[in-house]
Chimera marker file (.cmm) of the C-alpha trace (Angstrom):
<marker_set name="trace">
<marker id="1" x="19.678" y="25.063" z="-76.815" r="1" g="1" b="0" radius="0.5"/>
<marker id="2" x="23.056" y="26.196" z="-77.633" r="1" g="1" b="0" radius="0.5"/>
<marker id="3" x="26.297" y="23.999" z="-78.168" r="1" g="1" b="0" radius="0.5"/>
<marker id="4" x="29.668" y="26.553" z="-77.631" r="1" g="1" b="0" radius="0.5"/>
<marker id="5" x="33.228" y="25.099" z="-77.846" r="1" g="1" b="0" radius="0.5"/>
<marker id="6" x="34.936" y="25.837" z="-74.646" r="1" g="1" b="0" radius="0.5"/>
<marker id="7" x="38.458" y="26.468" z="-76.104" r="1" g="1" b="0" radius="0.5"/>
<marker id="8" x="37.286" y="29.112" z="-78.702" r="1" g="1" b="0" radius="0.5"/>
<marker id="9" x="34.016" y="30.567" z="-77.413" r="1" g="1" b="0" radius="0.5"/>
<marker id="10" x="32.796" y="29.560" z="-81.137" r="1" g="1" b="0" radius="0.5"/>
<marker id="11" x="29.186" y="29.009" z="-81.602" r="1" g="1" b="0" radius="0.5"/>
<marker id="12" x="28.652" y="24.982" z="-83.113" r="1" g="1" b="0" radius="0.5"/>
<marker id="13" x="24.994" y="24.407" z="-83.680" r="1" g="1" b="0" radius="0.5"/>
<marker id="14" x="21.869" y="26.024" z="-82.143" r="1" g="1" b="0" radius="0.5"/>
<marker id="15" x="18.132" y="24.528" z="-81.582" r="1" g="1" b="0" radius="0.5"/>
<marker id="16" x="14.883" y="26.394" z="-81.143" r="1" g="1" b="0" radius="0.5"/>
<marker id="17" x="12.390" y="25.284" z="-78.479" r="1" g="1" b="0" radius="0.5"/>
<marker id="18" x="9.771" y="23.519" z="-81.469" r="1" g="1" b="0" radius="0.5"/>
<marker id="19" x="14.029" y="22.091" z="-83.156" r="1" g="1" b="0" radius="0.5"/>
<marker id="20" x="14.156" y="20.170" z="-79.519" r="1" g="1" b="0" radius="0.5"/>
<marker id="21" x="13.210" y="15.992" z="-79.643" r="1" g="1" b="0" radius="0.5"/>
<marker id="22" x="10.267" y="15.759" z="-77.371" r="1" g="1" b="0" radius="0.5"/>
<marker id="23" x="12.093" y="12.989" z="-75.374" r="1" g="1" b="0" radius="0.5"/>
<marker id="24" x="14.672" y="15.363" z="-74.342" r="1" g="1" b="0" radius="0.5"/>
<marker id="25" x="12.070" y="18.120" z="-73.333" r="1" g="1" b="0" radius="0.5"/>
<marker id="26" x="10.513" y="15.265" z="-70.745" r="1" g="1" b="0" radius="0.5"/>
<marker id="27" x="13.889" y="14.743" z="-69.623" r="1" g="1" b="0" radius="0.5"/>
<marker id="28" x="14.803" y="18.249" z="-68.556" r="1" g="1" b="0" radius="0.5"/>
<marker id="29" x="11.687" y="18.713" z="-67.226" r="1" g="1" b="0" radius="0.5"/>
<marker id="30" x="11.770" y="15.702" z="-65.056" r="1" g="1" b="0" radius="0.5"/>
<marker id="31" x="15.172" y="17.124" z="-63.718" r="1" g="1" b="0" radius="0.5"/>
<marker id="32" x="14.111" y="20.567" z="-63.444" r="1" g="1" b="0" radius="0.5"/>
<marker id="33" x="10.957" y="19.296" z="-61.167" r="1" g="1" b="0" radius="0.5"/>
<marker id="34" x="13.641" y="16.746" z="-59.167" r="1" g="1" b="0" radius="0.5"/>
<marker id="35" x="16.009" y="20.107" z="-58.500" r="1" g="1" b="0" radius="0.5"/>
<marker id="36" x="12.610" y="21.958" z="-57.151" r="1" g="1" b="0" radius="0.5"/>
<marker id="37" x="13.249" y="24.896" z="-60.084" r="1" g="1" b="0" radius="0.5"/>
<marker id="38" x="9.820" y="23.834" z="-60.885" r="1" g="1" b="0" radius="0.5"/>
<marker id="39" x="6.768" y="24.246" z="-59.216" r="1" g="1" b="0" radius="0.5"/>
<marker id="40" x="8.872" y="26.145" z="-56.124" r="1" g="1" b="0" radius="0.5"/>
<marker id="41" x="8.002" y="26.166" z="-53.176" r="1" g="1" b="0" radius="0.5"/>
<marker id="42" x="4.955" y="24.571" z="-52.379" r="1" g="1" b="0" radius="0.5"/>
<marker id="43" x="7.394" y="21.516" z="-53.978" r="1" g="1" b="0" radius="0.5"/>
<marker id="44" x="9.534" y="21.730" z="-51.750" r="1" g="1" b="0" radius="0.5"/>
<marker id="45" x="6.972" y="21.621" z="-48.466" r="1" g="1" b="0" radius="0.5"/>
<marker id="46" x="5.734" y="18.195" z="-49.725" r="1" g="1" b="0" radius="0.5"/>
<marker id="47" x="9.461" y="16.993" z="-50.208" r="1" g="1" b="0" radius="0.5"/>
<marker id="48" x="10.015" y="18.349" z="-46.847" r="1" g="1" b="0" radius="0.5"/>
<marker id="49" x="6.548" y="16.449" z="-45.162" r="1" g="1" b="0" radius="0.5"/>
<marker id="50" x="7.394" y="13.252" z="-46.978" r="1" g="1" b="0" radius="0.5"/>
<marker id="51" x="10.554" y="13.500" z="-45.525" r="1" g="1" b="0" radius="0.5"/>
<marker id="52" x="9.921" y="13.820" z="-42.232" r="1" g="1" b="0" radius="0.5"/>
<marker id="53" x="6.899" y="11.400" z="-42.462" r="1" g="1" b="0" radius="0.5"/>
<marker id="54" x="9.451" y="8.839" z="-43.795" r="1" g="1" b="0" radius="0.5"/>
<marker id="55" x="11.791" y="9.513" z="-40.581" r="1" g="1" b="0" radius="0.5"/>
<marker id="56" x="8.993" y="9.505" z="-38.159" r="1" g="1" b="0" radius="0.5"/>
<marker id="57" x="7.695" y="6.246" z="-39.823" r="1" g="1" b="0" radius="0.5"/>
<marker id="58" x="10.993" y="4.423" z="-38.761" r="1" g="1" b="0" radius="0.5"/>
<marker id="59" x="11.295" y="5.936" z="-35.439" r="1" g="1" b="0" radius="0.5"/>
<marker id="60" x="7.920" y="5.068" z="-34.623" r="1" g="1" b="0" radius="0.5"/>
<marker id="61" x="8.553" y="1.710" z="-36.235" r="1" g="1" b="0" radius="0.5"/>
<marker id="62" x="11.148" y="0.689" z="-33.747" r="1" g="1" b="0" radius="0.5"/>
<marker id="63" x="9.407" y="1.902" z="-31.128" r="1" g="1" b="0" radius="0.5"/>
<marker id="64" x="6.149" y="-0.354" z="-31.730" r="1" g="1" b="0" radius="0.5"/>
<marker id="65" x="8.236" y="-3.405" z="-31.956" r="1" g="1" b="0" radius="0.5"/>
<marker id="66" x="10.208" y="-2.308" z="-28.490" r="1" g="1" b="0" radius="0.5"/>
<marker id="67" x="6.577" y="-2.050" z="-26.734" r="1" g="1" b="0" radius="0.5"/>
<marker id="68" x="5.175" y="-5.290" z="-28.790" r="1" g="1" b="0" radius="0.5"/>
<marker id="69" x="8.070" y="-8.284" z="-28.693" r="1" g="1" b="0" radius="0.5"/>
<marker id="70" x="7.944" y="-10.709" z="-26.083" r="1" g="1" b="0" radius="0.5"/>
<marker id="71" x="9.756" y="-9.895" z="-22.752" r="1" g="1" b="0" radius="0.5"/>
<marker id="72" x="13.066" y="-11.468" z="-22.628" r="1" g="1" b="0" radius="0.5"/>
<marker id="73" x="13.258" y="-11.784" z="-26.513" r="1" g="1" b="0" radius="0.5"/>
<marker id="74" x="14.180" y="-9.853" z="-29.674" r="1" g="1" b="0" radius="0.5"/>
<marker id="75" x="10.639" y="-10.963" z="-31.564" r="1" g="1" b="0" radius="0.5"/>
<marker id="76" x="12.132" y="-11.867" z="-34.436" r="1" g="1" b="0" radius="0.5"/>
<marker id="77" x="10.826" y="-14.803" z="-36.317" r="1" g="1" b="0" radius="0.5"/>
<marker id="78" x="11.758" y="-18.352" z="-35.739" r="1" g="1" b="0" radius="0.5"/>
<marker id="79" x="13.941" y="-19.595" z="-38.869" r="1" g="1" b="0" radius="0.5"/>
<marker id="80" x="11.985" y="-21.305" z="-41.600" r="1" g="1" b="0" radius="0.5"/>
<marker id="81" x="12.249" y="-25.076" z="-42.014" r="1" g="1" b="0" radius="0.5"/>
<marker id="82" x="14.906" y="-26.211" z="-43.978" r="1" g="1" b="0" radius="0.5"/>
<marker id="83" x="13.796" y="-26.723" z="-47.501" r="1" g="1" b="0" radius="0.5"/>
<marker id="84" x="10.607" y="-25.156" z="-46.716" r="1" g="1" b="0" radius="0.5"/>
<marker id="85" x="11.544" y="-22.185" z="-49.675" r="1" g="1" b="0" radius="0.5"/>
<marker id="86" x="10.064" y="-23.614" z="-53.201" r="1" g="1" b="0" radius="0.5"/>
<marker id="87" x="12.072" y="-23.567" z="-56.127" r="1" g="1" b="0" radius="0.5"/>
<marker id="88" x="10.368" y="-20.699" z="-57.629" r="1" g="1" b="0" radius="0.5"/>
<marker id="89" x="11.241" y="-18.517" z="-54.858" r="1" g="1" b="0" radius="0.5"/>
<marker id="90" x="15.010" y="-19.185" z="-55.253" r="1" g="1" b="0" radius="0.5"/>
<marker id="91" x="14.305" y="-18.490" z="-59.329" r="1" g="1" b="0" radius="0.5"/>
<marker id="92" x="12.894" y="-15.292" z="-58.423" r="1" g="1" b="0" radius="0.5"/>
<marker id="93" x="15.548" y="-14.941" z="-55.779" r="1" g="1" b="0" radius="0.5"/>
<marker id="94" x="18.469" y="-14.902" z="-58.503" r="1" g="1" b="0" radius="0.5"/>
<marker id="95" x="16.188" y="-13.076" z="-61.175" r="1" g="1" b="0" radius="0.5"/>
<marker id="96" x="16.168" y="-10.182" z="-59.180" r="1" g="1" b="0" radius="0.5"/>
<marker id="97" x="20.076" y="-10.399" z="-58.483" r="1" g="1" b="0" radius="0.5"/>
<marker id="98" x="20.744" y="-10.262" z="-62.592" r="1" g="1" b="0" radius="0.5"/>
<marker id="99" x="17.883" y="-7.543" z="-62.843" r="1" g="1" b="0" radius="0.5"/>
<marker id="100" x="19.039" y="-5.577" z="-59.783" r="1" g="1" b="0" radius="0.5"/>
<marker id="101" x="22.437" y="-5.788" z="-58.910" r="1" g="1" b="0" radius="0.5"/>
<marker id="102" x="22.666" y="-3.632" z="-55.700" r="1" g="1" b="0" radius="0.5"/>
<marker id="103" x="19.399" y="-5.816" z="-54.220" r="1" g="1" b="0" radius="0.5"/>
<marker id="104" x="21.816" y="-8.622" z="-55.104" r="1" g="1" b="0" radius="0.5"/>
<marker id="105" x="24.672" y="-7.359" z="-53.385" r="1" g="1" b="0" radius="0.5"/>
<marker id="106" x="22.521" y="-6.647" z="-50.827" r="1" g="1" b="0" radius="0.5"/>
<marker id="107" x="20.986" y="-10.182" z="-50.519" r="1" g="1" b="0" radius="0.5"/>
<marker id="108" x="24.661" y="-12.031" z="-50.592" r="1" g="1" b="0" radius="0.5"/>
<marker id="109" x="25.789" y="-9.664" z="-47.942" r="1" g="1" b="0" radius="0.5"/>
<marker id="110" x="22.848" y="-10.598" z="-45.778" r="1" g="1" b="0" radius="0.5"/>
<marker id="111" x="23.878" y="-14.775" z="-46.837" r="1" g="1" b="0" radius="0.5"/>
<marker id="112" x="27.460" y="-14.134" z="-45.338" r="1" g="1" b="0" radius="0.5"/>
<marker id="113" x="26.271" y="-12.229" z="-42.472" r="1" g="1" b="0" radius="0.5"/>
<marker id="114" x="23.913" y="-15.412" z="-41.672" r="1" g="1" b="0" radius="0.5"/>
<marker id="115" x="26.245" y="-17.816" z="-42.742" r="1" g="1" b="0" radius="0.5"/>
<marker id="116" x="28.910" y="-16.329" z="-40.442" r="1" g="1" b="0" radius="0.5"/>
<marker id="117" x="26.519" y="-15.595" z="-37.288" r="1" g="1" b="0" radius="0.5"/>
<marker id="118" x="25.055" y="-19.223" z="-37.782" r="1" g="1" b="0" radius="0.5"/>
<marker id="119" x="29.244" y="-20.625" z="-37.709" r="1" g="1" b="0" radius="0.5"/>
<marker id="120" x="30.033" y="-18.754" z="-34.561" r="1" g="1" b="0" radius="0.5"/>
<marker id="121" x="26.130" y="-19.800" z="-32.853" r="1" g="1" b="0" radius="0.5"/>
<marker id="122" x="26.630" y="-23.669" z="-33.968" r="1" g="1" b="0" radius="0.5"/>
<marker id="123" x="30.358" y="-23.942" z="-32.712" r="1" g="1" b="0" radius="0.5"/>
<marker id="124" x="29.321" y="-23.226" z="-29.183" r="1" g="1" b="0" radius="0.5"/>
<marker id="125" x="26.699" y="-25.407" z="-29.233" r="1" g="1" b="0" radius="0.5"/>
<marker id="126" x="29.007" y="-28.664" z="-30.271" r="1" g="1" b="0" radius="0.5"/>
<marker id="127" x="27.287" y="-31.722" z="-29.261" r="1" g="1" b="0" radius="0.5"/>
<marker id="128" x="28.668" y="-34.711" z="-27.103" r="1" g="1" b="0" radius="0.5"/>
<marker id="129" x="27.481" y="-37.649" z="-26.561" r="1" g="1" b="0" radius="0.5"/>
<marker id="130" x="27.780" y="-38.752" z="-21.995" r="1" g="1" b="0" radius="0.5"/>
<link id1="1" id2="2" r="1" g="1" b="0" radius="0.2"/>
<link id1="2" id2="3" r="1" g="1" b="0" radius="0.2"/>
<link id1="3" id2="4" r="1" g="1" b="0" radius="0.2"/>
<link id1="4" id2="5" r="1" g="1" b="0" radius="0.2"/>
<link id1="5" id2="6" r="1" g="1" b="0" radius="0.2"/>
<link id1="6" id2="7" r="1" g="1" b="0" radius="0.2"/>
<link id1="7" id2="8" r="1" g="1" b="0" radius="0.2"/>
<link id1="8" id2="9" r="1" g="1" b="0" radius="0.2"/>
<link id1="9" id2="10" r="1" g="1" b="0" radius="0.2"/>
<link id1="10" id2="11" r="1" g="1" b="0" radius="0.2"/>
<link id1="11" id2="12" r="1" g="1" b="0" radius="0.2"/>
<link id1="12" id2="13" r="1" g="1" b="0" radius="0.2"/>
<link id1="13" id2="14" r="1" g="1" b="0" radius="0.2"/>
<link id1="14" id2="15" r="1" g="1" b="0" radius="0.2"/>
<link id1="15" id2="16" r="1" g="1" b="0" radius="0.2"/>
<link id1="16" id2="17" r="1" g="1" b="0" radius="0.2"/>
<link id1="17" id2="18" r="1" g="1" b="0" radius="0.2"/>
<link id1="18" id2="19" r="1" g="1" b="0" radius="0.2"/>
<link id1="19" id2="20" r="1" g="1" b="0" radius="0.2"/>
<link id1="20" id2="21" r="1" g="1" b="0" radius="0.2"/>
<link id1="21" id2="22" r="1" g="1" b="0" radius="0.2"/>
<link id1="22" id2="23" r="1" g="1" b="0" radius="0.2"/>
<link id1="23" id2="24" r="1" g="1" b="0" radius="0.2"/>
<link id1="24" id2="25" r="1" g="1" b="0" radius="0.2"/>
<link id1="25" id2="26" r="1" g="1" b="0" radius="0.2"/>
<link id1="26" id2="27" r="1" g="1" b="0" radius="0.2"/>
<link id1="27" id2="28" r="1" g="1" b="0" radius="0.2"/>
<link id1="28" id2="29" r="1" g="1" b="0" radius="0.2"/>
<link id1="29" id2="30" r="1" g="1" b="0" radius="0.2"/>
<link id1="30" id2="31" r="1" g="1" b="0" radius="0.2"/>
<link id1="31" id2="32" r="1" g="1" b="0" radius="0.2"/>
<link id1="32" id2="33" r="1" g="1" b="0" radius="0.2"/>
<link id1="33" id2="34" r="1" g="1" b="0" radius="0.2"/>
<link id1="34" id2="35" r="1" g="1" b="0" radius="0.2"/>
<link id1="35" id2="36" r="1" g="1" b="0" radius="0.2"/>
<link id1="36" id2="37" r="1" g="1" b="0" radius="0.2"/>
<link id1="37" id2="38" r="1" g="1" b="0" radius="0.2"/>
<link id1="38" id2="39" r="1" g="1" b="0" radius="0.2"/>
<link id1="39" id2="40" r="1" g="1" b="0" radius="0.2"/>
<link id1="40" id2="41" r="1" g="1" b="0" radius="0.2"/>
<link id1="41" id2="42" r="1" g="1" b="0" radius="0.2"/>
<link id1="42" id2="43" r="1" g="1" b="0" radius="0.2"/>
<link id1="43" id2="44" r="1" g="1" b="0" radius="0.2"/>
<link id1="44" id2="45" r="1" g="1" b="0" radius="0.2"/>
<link id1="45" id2="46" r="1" g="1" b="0" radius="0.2"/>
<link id1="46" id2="47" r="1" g="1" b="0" radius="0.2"/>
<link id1="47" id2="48" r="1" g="1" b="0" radius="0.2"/>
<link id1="48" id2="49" r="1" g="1" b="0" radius="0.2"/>
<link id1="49" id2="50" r="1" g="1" b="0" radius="0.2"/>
<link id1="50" id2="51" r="1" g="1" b="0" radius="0.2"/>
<link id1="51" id2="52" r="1" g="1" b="0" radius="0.2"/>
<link id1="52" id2="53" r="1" g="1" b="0" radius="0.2"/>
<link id1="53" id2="54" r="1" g="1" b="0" radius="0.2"/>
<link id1="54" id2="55" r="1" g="1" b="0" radius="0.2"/>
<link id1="55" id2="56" r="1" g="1" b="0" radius="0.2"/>
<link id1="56" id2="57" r="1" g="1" b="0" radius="0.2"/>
<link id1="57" id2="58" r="1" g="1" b="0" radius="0.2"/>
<link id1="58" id2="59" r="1" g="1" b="0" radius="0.2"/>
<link id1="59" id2="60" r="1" g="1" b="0" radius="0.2"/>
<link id1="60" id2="61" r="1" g="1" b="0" radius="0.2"/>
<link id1="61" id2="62" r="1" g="1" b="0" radius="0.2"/>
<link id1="62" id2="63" r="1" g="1" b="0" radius="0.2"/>
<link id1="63" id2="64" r="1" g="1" b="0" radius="0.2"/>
<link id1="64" id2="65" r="1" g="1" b="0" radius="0.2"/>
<link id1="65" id2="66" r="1" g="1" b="0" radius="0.2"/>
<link id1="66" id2="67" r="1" g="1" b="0" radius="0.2"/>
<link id1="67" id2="68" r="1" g="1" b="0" radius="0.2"/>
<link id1="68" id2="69" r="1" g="1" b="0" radius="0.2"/>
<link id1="69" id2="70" r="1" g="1" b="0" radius="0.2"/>
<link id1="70" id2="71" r="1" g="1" b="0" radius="0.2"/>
<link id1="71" id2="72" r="1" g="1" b="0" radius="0.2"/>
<link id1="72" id2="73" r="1" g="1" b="0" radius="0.2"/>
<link id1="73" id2="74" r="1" g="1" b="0" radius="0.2"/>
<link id1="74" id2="75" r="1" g="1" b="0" radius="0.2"/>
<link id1="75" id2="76" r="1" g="1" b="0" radius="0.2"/>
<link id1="76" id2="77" r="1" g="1" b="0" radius="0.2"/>
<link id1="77" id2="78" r="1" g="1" b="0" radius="0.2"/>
<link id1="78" id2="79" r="1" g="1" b="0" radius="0.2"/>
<link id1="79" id2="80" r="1" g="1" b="0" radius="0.2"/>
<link id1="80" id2="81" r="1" g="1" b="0" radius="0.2"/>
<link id1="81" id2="82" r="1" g="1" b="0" radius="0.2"/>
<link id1="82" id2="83" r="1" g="1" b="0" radius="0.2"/>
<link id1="83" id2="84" r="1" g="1" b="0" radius="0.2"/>
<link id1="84" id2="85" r="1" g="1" b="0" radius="0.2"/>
<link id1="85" id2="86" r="1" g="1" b="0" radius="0.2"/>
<link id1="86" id2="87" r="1" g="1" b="0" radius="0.2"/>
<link id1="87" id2="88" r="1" g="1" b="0" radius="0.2"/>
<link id1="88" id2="89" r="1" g="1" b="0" radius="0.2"/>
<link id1="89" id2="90" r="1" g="1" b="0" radius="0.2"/>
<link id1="90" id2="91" r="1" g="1" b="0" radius="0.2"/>
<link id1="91" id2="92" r="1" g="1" b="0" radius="0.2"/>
<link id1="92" id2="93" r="1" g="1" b="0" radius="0.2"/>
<link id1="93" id2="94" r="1" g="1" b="0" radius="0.2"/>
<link id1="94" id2="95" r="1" g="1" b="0" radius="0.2"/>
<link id1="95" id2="96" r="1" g="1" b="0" radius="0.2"/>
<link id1="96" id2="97" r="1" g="1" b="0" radius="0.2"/>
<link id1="97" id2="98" r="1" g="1" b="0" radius="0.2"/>
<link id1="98" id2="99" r="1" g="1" b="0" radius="0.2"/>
<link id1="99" id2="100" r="1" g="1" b="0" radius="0.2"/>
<link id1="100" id2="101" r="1" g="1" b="0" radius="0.2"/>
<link id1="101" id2="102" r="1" g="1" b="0" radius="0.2"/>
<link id1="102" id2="103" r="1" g="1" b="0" radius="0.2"/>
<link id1="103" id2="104" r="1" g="1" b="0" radius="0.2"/>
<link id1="104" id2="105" r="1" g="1" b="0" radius="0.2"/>
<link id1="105" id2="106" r="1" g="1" b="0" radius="0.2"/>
<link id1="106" id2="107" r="1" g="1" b="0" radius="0.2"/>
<link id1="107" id2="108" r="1" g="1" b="0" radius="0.2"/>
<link id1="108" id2="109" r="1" g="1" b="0" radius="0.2"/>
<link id1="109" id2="110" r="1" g="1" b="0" radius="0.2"/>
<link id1="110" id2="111" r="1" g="1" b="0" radius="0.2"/>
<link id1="111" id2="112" r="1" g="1" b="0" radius="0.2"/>
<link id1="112" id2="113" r="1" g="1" b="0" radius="0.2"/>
<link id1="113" id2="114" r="1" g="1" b="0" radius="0.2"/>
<link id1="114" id2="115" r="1" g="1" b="0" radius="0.2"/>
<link id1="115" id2="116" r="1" g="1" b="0" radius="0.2"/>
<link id1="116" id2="117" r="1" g="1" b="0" radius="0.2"/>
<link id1="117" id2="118" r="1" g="1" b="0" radius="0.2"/>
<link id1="118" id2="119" r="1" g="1" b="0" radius="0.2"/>
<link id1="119" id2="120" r="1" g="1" b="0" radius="0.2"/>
<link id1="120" id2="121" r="1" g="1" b="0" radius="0.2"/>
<link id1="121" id2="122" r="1" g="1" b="0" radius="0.2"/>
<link id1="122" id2="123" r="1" g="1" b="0" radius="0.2"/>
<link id1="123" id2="124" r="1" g="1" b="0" radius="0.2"/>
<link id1="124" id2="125" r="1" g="1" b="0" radius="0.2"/>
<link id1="125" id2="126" r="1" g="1" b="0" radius="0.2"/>
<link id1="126" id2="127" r="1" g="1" b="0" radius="0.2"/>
<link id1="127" id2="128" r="1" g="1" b="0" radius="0.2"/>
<link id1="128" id2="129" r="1" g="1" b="0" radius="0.2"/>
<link id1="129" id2="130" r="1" g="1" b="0" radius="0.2"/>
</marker_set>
């Protein structure tokens, strides 16, 4: 490993291959194997297989629920009873937000989206008393 300053071309410190931290010689490997500079080819046929067995899984996906739901219906689930989520689950709920901020994102995103679809369902469906 070689450090050069880009302005002069000078030479600022050099490592051996036994000088490097072990750490660091997991880390560029673990990158080299991600890039596929590692292991060639054959690497890159199983990236390519799981790739295509990860598109074929959806596709197929979609189709089995087209063939299985209920004629006349989407076949999604009924919604839950209210209060019918323990208190644990919401814990768990917002632990993962803190832990995982995209899945949190994600999960208020899908609250609005609700929240909004269940506003425009429930103002159609006003009810009066005859």
């Amino acid at each position: 490993m070689v450090a050069i300053d880009q302005n002069t071309g000078e030479m600022l410190h050099s490592m051996g291959p036994d000088e490097v931290p072990p750490l660091y010689k997991v880390r560029l490997l673990t990158v080299l194997i991600h890039m596929g500079q590692i292991f060639g080819m054959p690497k890159k046929i199983i990236a390519l297989v799981t790739s295509v067995g990860l598109m074929a899984m959806v596709v197929t996906g979609i189709w089995m629920w087209w063939q299985r739901r209920p004629k006349g219906r989407t076949g999604f689930p009924r919604r839950p009873v209210e209060g019918s989520m323990p208190r644990w689950g919401w814990l768990l709920i917002a632990a993962c937000t803190v832990i995982l901020p995209v899945a949190g994102v994600s999960i208020l995103v899908i609250l609005l989206i609700d929240y909004v679809g269940n506003r425009f369902t429930n103002a159609g469906t006003s009810t009066q008393t005859a």
